[in-house]
Structures are given as structure tokens and as C-alpha cells.
C-alpha positions in Angstrom: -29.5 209.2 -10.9 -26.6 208.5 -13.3 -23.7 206.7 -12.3 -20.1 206.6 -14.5 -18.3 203.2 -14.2 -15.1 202.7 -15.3 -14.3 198.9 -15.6 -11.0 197.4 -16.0 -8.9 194.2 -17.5 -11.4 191.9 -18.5 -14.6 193.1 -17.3 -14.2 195.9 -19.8 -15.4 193.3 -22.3 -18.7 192.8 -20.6 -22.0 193.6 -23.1 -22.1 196.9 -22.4 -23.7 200.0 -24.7 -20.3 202.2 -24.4 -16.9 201.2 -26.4 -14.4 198.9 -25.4 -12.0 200.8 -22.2 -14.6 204.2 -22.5 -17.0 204.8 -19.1 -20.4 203.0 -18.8 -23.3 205.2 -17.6 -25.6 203.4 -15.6 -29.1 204.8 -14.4 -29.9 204.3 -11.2 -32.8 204.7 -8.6 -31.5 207.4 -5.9 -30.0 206.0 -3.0 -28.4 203.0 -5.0 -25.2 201.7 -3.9 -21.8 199.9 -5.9 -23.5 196.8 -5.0 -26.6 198.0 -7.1 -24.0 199.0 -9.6 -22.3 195.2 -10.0 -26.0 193.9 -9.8 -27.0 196.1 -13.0 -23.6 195.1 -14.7 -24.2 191.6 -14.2 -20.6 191.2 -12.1 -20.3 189.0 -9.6 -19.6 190.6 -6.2 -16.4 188.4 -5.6 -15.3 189.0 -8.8 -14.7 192.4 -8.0 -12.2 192.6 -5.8 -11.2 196.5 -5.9 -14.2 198.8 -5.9 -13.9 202.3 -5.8 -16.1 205.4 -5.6 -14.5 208.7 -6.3 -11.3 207.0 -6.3 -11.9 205.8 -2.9 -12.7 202.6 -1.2 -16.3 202.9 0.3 -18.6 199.8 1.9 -20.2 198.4 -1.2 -23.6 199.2 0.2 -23.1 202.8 0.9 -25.4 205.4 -1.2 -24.0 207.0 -4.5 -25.1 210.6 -5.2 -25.6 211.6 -8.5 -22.8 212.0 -11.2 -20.5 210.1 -8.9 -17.6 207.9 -10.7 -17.4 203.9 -9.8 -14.3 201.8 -10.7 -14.2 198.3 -11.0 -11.2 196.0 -10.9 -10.7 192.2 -11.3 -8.2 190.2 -9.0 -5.2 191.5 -9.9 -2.1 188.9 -10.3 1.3 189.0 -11.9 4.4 190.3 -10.0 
């Protein structure tokens, strides 16, 4: 299945085949979750500390479907 990930700050600099701030598409064995996702990328788990799927917050080992859009974010700090 194919999976878009949008990643953020720095982990948009991470050897990846799409440009620089544009969507990865990762594929995936069905049933995979964001977990499977940050495994593939090569990002630590605690490194990312907002994960999203469809916008929303899901459990990091719940199943993706197909087509389905997964956000990354570093800590975030500043104020």
C-alpha cells in the first residue's frame, strides 16, 4: 500500500527520494502502522513527538489504509 508522509523542520532533510518540504511516498505491506512508517524513514520514535494520520492523532501502532496521509513533527520549542 502507499503511504504519503509529510515531514517537518528538520526531519524534512532526511535522505529521502522526494524534494526538500514536498511529500514522501512510502510503500508499505498492508496493515502497516506510523510506527512501520518512522521504522522505514529511519526516525527515531522519540524523536517524533507529534504524529499524525489524516490530520489526527492515532496510537502509533494502529493500521494505515491505503492512500492515507502521515505527518511528522520534531519537538517543537520556541515561545
Amino acid at each position: 500500500m502507499e503511504i504519503r508522509v509529510e515531514l517537518y523542520l528538520h526531519f524534512r532533510e532526511r535522505d529521502t527520494e522526494a524534494s526538500p518540504g514536498e511529500p514522501v511516498l512510502v510503500d508499505l505491506p498492508s496493515a502497516a502502522s506510523a510506527r512501520d512508517v518512522l521504522d522505514h524513514l529511519g526516525v527515531p520514535e522519540q524523536a517524533a513527538k507529534v504524529v499524525l494520520v489524516d490530520g489526527r492523532t492515532q496510537p502509533l501502532d494502529a493500521p494505515l489504509r491505503d492512500g492515507q496521509t502521515v505527518t511528522v513533527f520534531p519537538p517543537l520549542e520556541g515561545g
